[in-house]
C-alpha positions in Angstrom: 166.0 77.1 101.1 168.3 80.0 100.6 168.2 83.1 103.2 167.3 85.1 100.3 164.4 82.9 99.2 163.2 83.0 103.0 162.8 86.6 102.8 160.6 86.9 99.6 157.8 85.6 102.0 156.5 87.9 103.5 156.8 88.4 107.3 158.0 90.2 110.4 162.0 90.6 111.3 163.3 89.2 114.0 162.4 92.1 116.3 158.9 91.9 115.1 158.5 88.4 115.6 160.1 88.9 119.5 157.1 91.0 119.7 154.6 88.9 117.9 155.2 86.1 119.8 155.0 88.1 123.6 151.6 89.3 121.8 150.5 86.3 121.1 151.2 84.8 124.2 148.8 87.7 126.0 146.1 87.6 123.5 146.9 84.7 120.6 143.3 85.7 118.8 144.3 89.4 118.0 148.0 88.6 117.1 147.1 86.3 114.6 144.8 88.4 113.3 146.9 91.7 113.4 150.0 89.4 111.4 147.3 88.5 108.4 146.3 92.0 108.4 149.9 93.4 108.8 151.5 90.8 105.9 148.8 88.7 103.8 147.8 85.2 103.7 150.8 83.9 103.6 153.0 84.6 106.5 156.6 83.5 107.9 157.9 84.1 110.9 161.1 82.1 112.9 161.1 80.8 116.4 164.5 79.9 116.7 165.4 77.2 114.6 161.8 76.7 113.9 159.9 78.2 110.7 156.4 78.8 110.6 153.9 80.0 108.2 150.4 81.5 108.7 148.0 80.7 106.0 144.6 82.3 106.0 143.0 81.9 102.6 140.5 79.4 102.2 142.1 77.8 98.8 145.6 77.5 100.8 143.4 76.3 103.6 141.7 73.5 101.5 145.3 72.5 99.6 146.8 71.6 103.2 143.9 70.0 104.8 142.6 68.4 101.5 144.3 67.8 98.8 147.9 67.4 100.0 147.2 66.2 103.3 149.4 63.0 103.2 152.5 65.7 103.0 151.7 67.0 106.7 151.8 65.3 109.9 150.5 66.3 113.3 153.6 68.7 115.1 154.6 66.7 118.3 154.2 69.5 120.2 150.9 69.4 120.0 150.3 65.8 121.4 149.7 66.5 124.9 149.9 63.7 127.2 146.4 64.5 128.2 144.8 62.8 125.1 148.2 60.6 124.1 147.6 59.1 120.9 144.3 59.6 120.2 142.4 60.1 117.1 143.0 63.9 117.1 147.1 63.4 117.6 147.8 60.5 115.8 149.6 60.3 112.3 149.6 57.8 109.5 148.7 54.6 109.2 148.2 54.4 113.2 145.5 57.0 112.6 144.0 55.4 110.0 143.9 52.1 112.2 141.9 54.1 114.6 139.8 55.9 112.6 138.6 52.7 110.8 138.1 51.0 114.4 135.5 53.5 115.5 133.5 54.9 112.4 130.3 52.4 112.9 130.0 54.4 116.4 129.4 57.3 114.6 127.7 56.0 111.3 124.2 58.5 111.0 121.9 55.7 112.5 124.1 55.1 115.3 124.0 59.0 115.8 120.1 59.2 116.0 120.3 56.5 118.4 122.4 58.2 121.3 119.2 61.6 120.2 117.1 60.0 123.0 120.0 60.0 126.2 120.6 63.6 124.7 117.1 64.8 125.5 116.6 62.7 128.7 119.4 64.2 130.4 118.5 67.8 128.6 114.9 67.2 130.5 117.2 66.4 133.5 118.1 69.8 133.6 115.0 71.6 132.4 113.4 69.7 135.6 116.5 71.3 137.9 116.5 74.9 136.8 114.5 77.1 138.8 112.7 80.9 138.2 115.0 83.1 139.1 117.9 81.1 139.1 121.5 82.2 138.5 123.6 80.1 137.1 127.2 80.4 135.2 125.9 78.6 131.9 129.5 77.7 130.6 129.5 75.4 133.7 125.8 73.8 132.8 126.8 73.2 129.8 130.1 71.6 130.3 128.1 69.1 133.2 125.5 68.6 130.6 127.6 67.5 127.8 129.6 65.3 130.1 127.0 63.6 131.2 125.5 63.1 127.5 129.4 62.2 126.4 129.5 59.8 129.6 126.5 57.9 128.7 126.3 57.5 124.8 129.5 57.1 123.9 130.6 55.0 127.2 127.5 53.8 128.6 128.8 55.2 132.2 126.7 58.2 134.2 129.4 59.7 134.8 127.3 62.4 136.1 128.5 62.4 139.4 132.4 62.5 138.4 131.2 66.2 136.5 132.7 68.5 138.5 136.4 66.6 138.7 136.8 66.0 135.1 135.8 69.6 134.7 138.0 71.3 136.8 141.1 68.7 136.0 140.2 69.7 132.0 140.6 73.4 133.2 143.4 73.0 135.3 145.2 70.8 132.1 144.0 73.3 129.5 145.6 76.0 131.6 149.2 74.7 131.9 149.1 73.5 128.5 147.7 76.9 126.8 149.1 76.8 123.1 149.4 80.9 124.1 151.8 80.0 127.1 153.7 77.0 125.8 157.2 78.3 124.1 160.3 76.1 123.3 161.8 75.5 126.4 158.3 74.1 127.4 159.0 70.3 127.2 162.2 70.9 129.5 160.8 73.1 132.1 158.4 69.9 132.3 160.8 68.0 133.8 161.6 70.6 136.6 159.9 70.2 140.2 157.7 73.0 139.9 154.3 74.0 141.4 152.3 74.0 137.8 153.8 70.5 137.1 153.2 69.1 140.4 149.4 70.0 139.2 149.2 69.2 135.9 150.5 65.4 136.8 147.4 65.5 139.9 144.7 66.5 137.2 146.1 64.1 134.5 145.8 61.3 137.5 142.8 62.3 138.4 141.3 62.2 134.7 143.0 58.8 134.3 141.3 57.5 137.6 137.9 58.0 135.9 138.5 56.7 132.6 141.1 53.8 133.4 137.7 53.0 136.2 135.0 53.0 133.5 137.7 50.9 130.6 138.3 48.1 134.0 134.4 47.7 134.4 133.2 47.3 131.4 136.2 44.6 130.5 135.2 43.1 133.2 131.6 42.8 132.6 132.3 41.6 129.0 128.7 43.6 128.2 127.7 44.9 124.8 125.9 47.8 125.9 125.9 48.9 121.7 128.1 52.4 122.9 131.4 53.4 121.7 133.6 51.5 123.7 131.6 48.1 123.6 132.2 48.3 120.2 136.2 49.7 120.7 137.0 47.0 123.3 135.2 44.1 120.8 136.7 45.8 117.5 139.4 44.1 115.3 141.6 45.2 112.7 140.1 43.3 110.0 142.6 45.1 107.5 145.2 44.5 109.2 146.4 42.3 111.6 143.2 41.5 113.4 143.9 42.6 116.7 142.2 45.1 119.0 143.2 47.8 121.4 145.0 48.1 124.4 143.9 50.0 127.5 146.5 52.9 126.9 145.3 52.9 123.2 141.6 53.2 124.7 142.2 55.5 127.3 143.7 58.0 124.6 140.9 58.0 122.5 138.2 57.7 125.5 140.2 60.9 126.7 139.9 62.5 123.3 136.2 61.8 123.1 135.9 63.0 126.5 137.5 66.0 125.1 135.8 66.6 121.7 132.7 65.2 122.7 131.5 67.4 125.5 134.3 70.1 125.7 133.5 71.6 121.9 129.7 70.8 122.1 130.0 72.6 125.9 131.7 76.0 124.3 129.5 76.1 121.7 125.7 75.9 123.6 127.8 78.4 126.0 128.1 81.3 123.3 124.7 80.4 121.5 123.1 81.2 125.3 125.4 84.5 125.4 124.8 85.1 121.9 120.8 84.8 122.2 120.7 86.8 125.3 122.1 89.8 123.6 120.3 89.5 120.4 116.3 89.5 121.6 115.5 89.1 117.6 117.3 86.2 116.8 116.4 84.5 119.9 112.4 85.4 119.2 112.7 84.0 115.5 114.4 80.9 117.1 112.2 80.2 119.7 109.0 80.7 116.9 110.6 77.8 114.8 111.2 75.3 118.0 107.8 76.5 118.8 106.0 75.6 115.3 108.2 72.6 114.4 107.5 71.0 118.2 104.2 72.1 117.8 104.1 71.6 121.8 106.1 68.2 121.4 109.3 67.3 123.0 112.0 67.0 120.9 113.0 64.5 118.7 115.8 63.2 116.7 113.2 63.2 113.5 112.5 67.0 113.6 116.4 68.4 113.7 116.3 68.4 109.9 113.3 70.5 109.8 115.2 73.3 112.5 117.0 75.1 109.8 117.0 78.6 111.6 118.7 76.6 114.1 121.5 75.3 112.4 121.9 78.6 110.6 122.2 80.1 114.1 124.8 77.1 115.4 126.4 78.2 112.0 127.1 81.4 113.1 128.5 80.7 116.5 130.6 79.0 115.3 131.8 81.5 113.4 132.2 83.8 115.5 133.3 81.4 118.2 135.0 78.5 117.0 135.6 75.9 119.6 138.9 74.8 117.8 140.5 78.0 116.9 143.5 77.0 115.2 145.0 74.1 113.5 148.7 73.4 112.8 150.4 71.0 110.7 154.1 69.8 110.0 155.8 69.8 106.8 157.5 66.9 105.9 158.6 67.6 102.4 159.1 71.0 100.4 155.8 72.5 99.8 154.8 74.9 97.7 152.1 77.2 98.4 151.5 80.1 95.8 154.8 81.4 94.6 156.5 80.4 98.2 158.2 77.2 98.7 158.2 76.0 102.6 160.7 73.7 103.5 160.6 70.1 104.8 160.2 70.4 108.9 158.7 73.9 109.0 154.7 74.4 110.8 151.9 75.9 109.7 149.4 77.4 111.0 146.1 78.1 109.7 143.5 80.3 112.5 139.3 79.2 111.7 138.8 82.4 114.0 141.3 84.7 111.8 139.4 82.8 108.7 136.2 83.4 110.4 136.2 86.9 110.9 137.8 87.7 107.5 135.9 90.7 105.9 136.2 89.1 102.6 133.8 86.6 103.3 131.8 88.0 106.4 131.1 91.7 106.2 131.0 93.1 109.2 132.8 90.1 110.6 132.6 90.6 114.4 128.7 90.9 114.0 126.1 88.5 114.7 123.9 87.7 111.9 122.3 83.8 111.3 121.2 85.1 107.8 124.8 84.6 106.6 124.0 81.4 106.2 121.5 81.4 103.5 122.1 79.0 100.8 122.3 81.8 98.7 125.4 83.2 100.9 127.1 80.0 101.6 127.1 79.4 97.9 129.4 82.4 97.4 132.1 81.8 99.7 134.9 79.6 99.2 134.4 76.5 101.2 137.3 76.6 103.6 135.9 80.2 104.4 134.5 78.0 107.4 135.8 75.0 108.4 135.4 74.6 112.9 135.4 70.5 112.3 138.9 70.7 110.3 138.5 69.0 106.9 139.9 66.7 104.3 140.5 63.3 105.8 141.0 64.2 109.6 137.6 66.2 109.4 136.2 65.7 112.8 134.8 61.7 113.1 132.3 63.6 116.0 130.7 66.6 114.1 127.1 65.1 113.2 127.0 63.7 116.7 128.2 67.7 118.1 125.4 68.8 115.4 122.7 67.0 116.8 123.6 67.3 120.4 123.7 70.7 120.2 120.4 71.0 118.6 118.5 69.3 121.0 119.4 70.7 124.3 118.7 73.9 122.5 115.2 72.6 121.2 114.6 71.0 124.8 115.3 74.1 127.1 114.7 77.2 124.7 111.0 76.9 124.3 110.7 76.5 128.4 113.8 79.0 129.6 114.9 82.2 128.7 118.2 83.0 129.7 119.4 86.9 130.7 122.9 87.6 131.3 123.5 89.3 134.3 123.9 93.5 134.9 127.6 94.2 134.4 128.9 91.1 133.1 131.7 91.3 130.6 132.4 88.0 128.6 135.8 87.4 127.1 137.4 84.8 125.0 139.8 82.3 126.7 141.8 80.4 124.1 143.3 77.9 125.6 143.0 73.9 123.9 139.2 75.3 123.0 138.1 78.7 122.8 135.9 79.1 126.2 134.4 82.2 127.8 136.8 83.5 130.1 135.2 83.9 133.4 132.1 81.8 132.6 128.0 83.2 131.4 126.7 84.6 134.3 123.3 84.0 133.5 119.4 84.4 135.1 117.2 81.7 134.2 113.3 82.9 134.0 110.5 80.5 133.2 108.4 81.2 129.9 105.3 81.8 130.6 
């Protein structure tokens, strides 16, 4: 590609992008945003020798992630250490290995298995929770979710390990911030400094848990029907029949550990939040548990008859994605619109810029369920909303995040109200997920 041809796309110069990128380093949500505002839905910008394109609408969306998806692979920067290999990092024909390995976990009967260990440990909590008690519920969440992730999809309580893996997670998500990490990254790795020394000490410590469950349950040789009973027993049937390793299982036991809690964690977080602000919403959501329970607890049966609920999950998700951006690498010439980007360049395409696009959410930074209607859904374009990904690397986890999510919510709603507390202000941390920053301070009071 020409230098002429570069510059038809449209984008900042190279003093812009000096700024853009010390922007986006602060606050990664509003430069992305300000860039598709400032220059389109297409948009190139140059770090260095690297090019990179911002794509925000929903057909350009759909034509990387669906329909020419075997021109992109995963960018190596973006395969941290801390999940390896896993499903979410892995490219071609390894991937599909993987992904073929561990689909029966999460075929839709599998799924409404692990429901009942989702409200038990729910109920767990209900029975905790006290009047009156305050609470950061980011933090309940995350242990909640971890314990659920632990025990369905490892058949380990891993209940007790909560508060390591949570704050190695935090201290890993940190260092590794997409907003913090810059070219000179990987070699500033290798240097004896202080955030190194404790990234490697909160990978270890992650490791010692999972490499601890992987060793028992090899030695037990038990069939306990989970996830990894059926990874450590699984064979390659199309290929060359063998199984995995313990590095290949710890990366995607890491990843699940990951997407399986951390997402589902994020998520609950902002609904609470969300609810708390928004008395009406809440009301009407607590009037469907109420009817469709009918003084029940949950089960798996009734999710499909909570729609207000999913249209509410719908919409924090929205306006929270849990995976706010996804890149991809060219690896031959593609052409998008009238643009052509060259072999080896990234792009980048934001759910949250999507998300909050006026063009398909009015009032985008408002909180509405009733966007999602079928009536509303049925005129936007479909990659107007897309938090699990899409085409085939759409998220192998999201009826399991789906259902999770809907039961803890149908467990503690119609028994616990939640209030944040006076003077708390809630930001958005993006770091590998998009968390609160600072936590939901939060006062639990008992329905009457």
């Amino acid at each position: 590609m020409t230098q002429d041809e570069q510059k038809s796309v449209p984008g900042p110069h190279f003093l812009e992008t000096e700024r853009f990128l010390l922007r986006f380093r602060r606050d990664p949500l509003s430069a992305l945003q300000q860039i598709k505002q400032q220059y389109g839905d297409v948009v190139h910008f140059q770090m260095g020798k690297q090019h990179a394109y911002v794509l925000s609408h929903p057909d350009d969306i759909r034509d990387v992630l669906v329909v020419h998806h075997q021109d992109m692979h995963k960018p190596q920067q973006q395969r941290q250490p801390l999940v390896g290999n896993g499903l979410l990092r892995s490219d071609g024909e390894f991937h599909r290995r993987q992904r073929r390995l561990m689909q029966p976990a999460f075929h839709r009967q599998r799924i409404a298995g692990y429901g009942q260990t989702m409200i038990d440990y729910t109920q767990r909590v209900s029975t905790r929770w006290q009047d009156g008690m305050q609470c950061d519920m980011a933090e309940e969440m995350m242990a909640l979710t971890l314990a659920i992730a632990g025990q369905t999809m490892f058949g380990a309580d891993v209940e007790g390990d909560a508060q390591t893996v949570r704050q190695a997670l935090t201290t890993v998500m940190e260092l590794n911030a997409v907003g913090r990490a810059g070219p000179l990254d990987a070699l500033l790795e290798q240097l004896p400094l202080s955030r190194n020394k404790r990234r490697s000490e909160a990978r270890t410590q992650l490791d010692t848990v999972v490499y601890r469950i992987i060793e028992e349950r090899r030695a037990s040789g038990e069939d306990r029907g989970d996830l990894l009973s059926m990874l450590l027993m699984a064979r390659d049937v199309e290929g060359d029949g063998s199984g995995m390793t313990d590095e290949q299982l710890r990366d995607e036991v890491m990843t699940l550990f990951i997407a399986g809690h951390e997402t589902t964690a994020n998520a609950l977080a902002w609904t609470w939040y969300l609810l708390a602000q928004h008395p009406e919403v809440e009301e009407k959501l607590l009037r469907e548990c109420t009817d469709v329970l009918a003084g029940r607890v949950p089960t798996v049966e009734v999710v499909p008859n909570l729609h207000y609920m999913e249209m509410v999950l719908s919409e924090v998700m929205r306006l929270y994605p849990p995976a706010w951006t996804i890149a991809r690498k060219v690896i031959k010439d593609y052409h998008v619109r009238e643009y052509t980007i060259p072999e080896d360049a990234l792009i980048v395409m934001s759910q949250y810029v999507v998300h909050h696009d006026e063009r398909w959410y009015p009032d985008p930074f408002r909180f509405d369920p009733e966007r999602w209607t079928p009536e509303a859904r049925a005129n936007r374009p479909k990659y107007a909303y897309f938090p699990f990904g899409g085409g085939p690397r759409l998220c192998i986890g999201e009826p399991f995040a789906w259902m999770e999510a809907s039961l803890v919510l149908a467990t503690l709603l119609p028994t616990w109200q939640a209030q944040l507390r006076p003077g708390s202000q809630v930001g958005t941390e993006p770091l590998i997920t998009l968390r609160p920053k600072g936590g939901v301070p939060m006062t639990l009071h008992k329905r009457a």
